[in-house]
N, C-alpha and C positions, 0 to 999 in steps of 0.2 A: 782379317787379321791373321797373319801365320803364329802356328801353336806348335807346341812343343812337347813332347811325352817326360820329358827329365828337364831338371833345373840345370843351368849353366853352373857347374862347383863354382866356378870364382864368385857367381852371387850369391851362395850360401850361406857367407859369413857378414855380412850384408842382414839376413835374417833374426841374428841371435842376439843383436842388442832388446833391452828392455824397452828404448827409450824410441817409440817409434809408433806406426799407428798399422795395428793388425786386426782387420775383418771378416767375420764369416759371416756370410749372408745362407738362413737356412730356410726351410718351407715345416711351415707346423701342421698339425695331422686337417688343419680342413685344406691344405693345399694353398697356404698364406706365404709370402717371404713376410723374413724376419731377419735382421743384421745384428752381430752384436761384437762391438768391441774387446777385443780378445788380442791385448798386446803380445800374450806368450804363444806367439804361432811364430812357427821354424820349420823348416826341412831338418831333418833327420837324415835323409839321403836323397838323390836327385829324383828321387822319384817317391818320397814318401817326408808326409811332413806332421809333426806332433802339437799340440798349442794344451794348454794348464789349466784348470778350473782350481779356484777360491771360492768363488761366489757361487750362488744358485743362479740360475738363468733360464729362460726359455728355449735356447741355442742348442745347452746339452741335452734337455729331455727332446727338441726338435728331431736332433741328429739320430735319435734311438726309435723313431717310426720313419724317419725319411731320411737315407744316410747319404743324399744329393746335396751339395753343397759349392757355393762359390768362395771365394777367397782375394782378399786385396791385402798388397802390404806397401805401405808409404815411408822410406827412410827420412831423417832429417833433411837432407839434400834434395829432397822431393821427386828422387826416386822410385818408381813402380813396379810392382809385378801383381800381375791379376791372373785367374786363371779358374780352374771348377776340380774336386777332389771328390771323392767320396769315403764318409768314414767307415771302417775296417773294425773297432774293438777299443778298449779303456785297459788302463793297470791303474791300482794303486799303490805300487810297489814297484821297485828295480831300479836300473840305470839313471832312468830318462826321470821316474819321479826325483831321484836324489839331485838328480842335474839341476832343475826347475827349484828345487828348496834351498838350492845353495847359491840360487839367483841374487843379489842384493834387493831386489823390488818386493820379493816374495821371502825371503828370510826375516826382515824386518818387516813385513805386514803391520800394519794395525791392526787389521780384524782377522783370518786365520794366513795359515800356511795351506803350501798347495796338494790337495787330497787325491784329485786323480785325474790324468795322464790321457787324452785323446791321438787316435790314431787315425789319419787318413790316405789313401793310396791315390796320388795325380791323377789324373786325368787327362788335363792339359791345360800349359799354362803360355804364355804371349812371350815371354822374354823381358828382359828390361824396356821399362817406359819412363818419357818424362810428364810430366805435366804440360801439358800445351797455356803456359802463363800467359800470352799475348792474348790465346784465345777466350782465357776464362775471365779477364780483363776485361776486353769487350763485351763478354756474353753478361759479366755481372753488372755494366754498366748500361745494358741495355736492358734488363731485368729491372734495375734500379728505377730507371726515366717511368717506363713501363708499366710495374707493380700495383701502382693506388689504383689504374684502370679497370685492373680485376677482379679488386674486393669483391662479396659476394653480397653484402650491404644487408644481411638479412640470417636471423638465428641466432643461438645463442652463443657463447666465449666456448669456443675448444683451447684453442691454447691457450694460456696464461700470457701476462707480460712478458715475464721472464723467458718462455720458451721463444715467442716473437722475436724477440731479443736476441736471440742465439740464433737464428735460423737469420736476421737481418744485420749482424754482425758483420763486419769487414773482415775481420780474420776469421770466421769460420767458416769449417771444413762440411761438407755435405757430401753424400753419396747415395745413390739410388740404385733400389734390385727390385727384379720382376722375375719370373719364372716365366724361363724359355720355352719353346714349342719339344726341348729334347727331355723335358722334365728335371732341367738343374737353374738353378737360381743364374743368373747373370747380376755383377754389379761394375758402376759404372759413376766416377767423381761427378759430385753436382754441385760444386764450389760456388756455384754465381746464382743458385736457388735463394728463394727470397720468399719471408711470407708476406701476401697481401695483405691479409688481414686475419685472425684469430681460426677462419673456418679453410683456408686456401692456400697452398706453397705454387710459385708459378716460377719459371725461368727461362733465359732463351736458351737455344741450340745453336748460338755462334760456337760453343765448346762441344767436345762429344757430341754434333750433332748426328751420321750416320749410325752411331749407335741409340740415341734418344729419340731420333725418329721409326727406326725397329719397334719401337714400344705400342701397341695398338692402344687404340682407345676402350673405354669400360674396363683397360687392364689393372689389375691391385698391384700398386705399387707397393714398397716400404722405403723411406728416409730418413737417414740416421745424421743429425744434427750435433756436432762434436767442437767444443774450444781448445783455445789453448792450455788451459787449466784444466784439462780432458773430465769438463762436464758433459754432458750428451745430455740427447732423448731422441726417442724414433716415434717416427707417425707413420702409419699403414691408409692408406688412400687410394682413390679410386684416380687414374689417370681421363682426363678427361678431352685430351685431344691438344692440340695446337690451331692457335687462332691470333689475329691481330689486337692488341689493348694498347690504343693511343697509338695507334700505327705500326706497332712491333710485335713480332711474332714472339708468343710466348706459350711455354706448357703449360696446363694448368692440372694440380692436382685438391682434389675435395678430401680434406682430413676428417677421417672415420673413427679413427684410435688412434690414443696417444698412450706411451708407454716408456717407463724411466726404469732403467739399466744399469745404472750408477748404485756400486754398492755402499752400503752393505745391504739394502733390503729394496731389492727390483721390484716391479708391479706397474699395471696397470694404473693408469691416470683418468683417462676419459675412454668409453664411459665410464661414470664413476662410479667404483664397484664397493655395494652398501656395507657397512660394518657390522660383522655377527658379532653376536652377545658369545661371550665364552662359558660356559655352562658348567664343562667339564675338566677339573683340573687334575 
């Protein structure tokens, strides 16, 4: 894939709507990816791009022991741009925070307004992409036939219904990151991913297959599962190879953790982490 040191200006403004789907896929201090939805991501200039914190998250305290980072931004028109940054520094003051408070999305918040301001410096990034729609069409339709073969028919409920749900959903959006051999996250649409069953997400490689077959086996995936009512969750899992289920090749991945992103209050989901008694107030 040819990369780029600076963003094309004419797609810059392409960036700055609110209404669109922006990712940063990070690595937390044990060397894990982690994805998190992050609409207020923009270039700033062709070669340096800023995104807003509201919410607490995993992302931002990631970014501040490991400032390796990938990035995807999806227009409505189902336009692309992917590519790898690293973060530079935070304000919570000036330009660029007043820019972001004066957003419609983030002025009328529900829960706060936007407190502090991320900066990271390109890397490189791919150019404008489309989504390969024929391909993912295929790939989800073979995933579909597919799926029930791989269950893992054994153990207890990792995912809930409802997460099942979203991950076997017709209109949902999926994407997948693994940390590269250069030590930066790569991420990569997984639209036609599908869970088998409560413990397994499996899908084929009719779509992004040269980049989903890069992925080694034993390697720790993350999957961040997102509607149109931009509900999410992400599961972190172990990639377990590519093999035939009912006669179709599909990847299979084993969910380890599950983890809900949606605010106002993120956290861990599975395992399921115990409730301390509050002692001190």
């Amino acid at each position: 894939m040819k990369s780029f040191k600076e963003f094309d200006i004419n797609d810059m403004k392409a960036f700055e709507p609110e209404a669109k789907v922006g990712l940063i896929a990070t690595i937390n201090p044990e060397g894990l990816p982690h994805i998190t939805l992050i609409t207020a991501l923009q270039a700033k200039t062709p070669s340096q791009m800023i995104w807003a914190q509201f919410t607490e998250g995993m992302s931002k305290k990631n970014v501040r022991t490991n400032p390796h980072t990938a990035f995807l931004i999806m227009t409505l028109d189902k336009a692309l741009w992917r590519g790898k940054a690293t973060w530079t520094h935070l304000a919570k003051e000036g330009e660029d925070y007043e820019m972001f408070n004066k957003k419609p999305m983030f002025r009328y918040n529900a829960y706060l307004g936007i407190h502090t301001v991320y900066y990271m410096d390109l890397v490189e990034t791919y150019g404008r992409e489309k989504l390969p729609l024929a391909n993912i069409a295929l790939a989800s339709l073979l995933t579909g036939a597919a799926k029930s073969g791989a269950g893992t028919g054994a153990g207890e409920q990792i995912l809930r219904p409802w997460g099942e749900g979203l991950f076997n959903g017709l209109s949902s959006l999926k994407f997948i990151a693994w940390v590269g051999e250069d030590g930066f996250p790569n991420i990569t649409p997984l639209i036609q991913c599908k869970a088998s069953d409560s413990r397994r997400l499996v899908f084929s490689t009719a779509a992004y297959g040269k980049e989903l077959d890069a992925i080694k086996k034993e390697t720790c995936v993350a999957v961040f599962g997102l509607t149109m009512d931009m509900e999410d969750i992400l599961i972190r899992g172990t990639f377990t190879g590519i093999r035939r289920y009912r006669g179709i090749k599909l990847g299979a991945i084993d969910i380890e953790w599950v983890y809900n992103s949606m605010p106002p209050k993120a956290g861990q989901i599975y395992p399921e982490v115990r409730l301390k008694q509050v002692v001190d107030f």
